[in-house]
C-alpha positions as CSV (number, residue, x, y, z in Angstrom):
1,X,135.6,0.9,23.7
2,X,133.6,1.5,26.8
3,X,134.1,0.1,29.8
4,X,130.9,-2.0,29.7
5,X,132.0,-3.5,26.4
6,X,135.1,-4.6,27.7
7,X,133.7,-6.1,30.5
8,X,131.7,-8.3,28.6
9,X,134.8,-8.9,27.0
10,X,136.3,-10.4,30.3
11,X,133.3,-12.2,30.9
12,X,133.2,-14.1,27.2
13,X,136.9,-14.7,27.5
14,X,136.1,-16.0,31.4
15,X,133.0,-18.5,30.2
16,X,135.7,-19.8,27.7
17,X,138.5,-20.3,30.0
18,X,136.5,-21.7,32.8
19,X,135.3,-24.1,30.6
20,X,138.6,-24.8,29.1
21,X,139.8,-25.6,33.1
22,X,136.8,-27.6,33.7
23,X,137.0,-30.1,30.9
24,X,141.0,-30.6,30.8
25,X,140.4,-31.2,34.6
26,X,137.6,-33.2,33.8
27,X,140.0,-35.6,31.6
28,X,142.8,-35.3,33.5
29,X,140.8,-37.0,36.1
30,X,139.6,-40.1,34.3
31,X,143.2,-41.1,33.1
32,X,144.1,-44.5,34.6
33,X,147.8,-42.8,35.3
34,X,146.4,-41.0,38.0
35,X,146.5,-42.3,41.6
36,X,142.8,-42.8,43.1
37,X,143.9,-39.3,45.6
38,X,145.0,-37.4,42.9
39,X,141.9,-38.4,40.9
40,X,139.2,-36.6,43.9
41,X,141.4,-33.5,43.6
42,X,141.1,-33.0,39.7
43,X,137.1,-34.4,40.3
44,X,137.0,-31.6,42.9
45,X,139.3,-29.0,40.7
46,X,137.0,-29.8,37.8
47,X,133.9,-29.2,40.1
48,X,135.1,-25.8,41.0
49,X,136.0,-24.7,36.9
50,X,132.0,-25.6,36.3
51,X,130.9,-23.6,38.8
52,X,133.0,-20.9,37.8
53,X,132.0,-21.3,34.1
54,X,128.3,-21.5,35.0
55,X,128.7,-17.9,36.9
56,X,130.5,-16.2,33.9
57,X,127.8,-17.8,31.3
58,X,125.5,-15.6,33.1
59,X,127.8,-12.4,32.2
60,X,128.5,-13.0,29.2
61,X,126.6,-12.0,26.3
62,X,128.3,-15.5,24.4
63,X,130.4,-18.2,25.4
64,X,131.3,-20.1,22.4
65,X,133.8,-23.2,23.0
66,X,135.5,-24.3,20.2
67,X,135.2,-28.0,20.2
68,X,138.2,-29.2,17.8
69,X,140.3,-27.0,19.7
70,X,139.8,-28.0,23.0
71,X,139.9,-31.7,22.2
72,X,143.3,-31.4,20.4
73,X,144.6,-29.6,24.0
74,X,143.5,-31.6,25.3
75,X,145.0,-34.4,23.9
76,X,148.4,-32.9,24.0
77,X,148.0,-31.9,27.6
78,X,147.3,-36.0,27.5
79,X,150.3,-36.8,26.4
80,X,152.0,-33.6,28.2
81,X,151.3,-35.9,31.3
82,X,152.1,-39.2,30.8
83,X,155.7,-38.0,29.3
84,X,155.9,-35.4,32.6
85,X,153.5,-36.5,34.8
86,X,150.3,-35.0,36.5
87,X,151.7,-32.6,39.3
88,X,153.7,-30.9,36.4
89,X,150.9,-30.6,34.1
90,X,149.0,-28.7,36.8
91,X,152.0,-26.3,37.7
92,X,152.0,-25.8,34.3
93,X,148.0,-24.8,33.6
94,X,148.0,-23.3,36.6
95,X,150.5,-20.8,35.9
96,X,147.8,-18.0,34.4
97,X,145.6,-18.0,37.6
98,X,147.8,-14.9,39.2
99,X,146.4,-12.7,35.9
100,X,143.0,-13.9,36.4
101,X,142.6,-12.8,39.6
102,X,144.0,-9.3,39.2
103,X,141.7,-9.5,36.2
104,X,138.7,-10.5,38.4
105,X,139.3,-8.0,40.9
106,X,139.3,-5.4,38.5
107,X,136.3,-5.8,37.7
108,X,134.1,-6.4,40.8
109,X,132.5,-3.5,40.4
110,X,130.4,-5.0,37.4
111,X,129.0,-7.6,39.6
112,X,125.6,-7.7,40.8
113,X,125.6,-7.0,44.3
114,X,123.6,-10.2,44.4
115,X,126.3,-12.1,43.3
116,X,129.3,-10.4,44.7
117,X,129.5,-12.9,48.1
118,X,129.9,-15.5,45.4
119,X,132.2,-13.9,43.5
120,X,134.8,-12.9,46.1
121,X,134.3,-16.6,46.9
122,X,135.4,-18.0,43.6
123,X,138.5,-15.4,43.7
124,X,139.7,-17.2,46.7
125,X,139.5,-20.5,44.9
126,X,141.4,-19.2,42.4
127,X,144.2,-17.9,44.8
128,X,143.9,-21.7,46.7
């Protein structure tokens, strides 16, 4: 496979997992067992997925999101936090970011050099 294809490979997967981020944030955020605080952080986490999604959408040659999927993870993760509570849950989801970010470095070559101020941008979210 050649190094273009896999790329767009990254990018598909990216779109999806983004997305993925941005909705179970999204959810996490209107549960009423959230304090008001920890509500603006998942708003502002959730903020941060879309705009990460919306950058990857533009790299990828598809982004399909399997509905069903996501809405039965998201009800688990649901559930996940009211038996565990938020700040677990989000240690938890959060424990893939180190991959993605050697996985977006790899691949900054890729970028358009238009976008590449951006991009370094939303690696250092990720690290945050």
């Amino acid at each position: 496979m050649r190094y273009q294809e896999i790329f767009k490979d990254v990018a598909r997967a990216s779109c999806i997992d983004e997305y993925r981020d941005y909705m179970i944030y999204r959810a996490l955020s209107e549960s009423r067992f959230v304090s008001e605080n920890m509500r603006r952080k998942l708003e502002e986490m959730a903020d941060q997925e879309r705009r990460h999604h919306d950058f990857w959408r533009r790299y990828a040659d598809k982004c399909e999101i399997n509905s069903l999927r996501l809405s039965i993870e998201i009800l688990l993760i649901k559930i996940l936090m009211i038996i565990m509570g938020v700040t677990f849950v989000i240690k938890f989801f959060e424990r893939h970011e180190k991959e993605v970010i050697k996985i977006y470095r790899r691949y900054i070559d890729h970028i358009d050099e238009s976008d590449r101020e951006y991009y370094n941008k939303m690696i250092s979210e990720e690290e945050a």
